[in-house]
C-alpha positions as CSV (number, residue, x, y, z in Angstrom):
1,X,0.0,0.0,0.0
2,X,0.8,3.6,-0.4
3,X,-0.4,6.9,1.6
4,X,-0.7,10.8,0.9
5,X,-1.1,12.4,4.1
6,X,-1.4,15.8,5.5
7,X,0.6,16.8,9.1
8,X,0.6,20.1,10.8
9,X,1.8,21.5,14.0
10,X,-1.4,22.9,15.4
11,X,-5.1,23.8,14.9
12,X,-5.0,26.1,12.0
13,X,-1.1,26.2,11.6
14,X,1.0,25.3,8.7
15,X,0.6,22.0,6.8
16,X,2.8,19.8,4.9
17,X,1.5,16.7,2.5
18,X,3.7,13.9,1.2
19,X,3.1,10.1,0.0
20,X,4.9,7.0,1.3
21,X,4.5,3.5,1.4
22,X,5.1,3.1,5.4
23,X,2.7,5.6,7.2
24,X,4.0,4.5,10.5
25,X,7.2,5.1,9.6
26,X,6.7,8.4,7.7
27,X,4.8,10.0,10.9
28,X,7.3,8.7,13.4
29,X,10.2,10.2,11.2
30,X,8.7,13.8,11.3
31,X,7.7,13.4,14.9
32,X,11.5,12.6,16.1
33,X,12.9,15.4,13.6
34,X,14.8,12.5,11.2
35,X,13.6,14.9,7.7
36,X,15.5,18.4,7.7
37,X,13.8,21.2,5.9
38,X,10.3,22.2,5.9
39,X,8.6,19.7,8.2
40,X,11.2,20.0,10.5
41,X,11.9,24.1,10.3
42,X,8.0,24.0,11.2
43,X,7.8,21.3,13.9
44,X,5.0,19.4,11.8
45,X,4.6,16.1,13.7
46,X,0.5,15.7,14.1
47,X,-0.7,13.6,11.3
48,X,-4.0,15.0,10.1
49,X,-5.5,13.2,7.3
50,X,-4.5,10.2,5.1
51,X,-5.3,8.5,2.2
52,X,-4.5,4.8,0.8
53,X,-3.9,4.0,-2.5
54,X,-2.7,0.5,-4.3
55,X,0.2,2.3,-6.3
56,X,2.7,5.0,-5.5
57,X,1.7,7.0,-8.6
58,X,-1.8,7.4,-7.3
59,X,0.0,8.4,-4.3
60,X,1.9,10.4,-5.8
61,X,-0.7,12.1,-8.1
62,X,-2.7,13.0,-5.0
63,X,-0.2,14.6,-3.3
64,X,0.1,17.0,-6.1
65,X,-3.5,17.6,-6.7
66,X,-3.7,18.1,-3.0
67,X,-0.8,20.4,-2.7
68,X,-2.5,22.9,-5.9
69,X,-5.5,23.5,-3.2
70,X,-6.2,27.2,-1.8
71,X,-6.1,26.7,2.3
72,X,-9.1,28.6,1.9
């Protein structure tokens, strides 16, 4: 299986969305700091949403269609 998911810091705050194929994995990275940059800059580590999908390009492909949206 493959995930897109959405984390944030807080209620409201900034948001970050990505695809993997070990969502356990994935979360607990962000939580414990392992990815530099943006995720980490922000302190994103509470997973909001999340999505399955049977191939990483439909993973993939979600992600992006997720990541043109207005936060409006």
């Amino acid at each position: 299986s493959f995930w897109t998911y959405i984390i944030t810091n807080q209620k409201k705050g900034t948001f970050y969305t990505g695809h993997t194929d070990d969502i356990g994995l994935r979360v607990e990275q962000h939580i414990s700091g392992h990815f530099g940059g943006f995720s980490k800059k922000y302190g994103l580590k509470h997973l909001v949403w999340f999505e399955e999908f049977d191939t990483r390009d439909e993973a993939f492909t979600r992600e992006r269609r997720i990541k043109e949206w207005r936060r409006q």
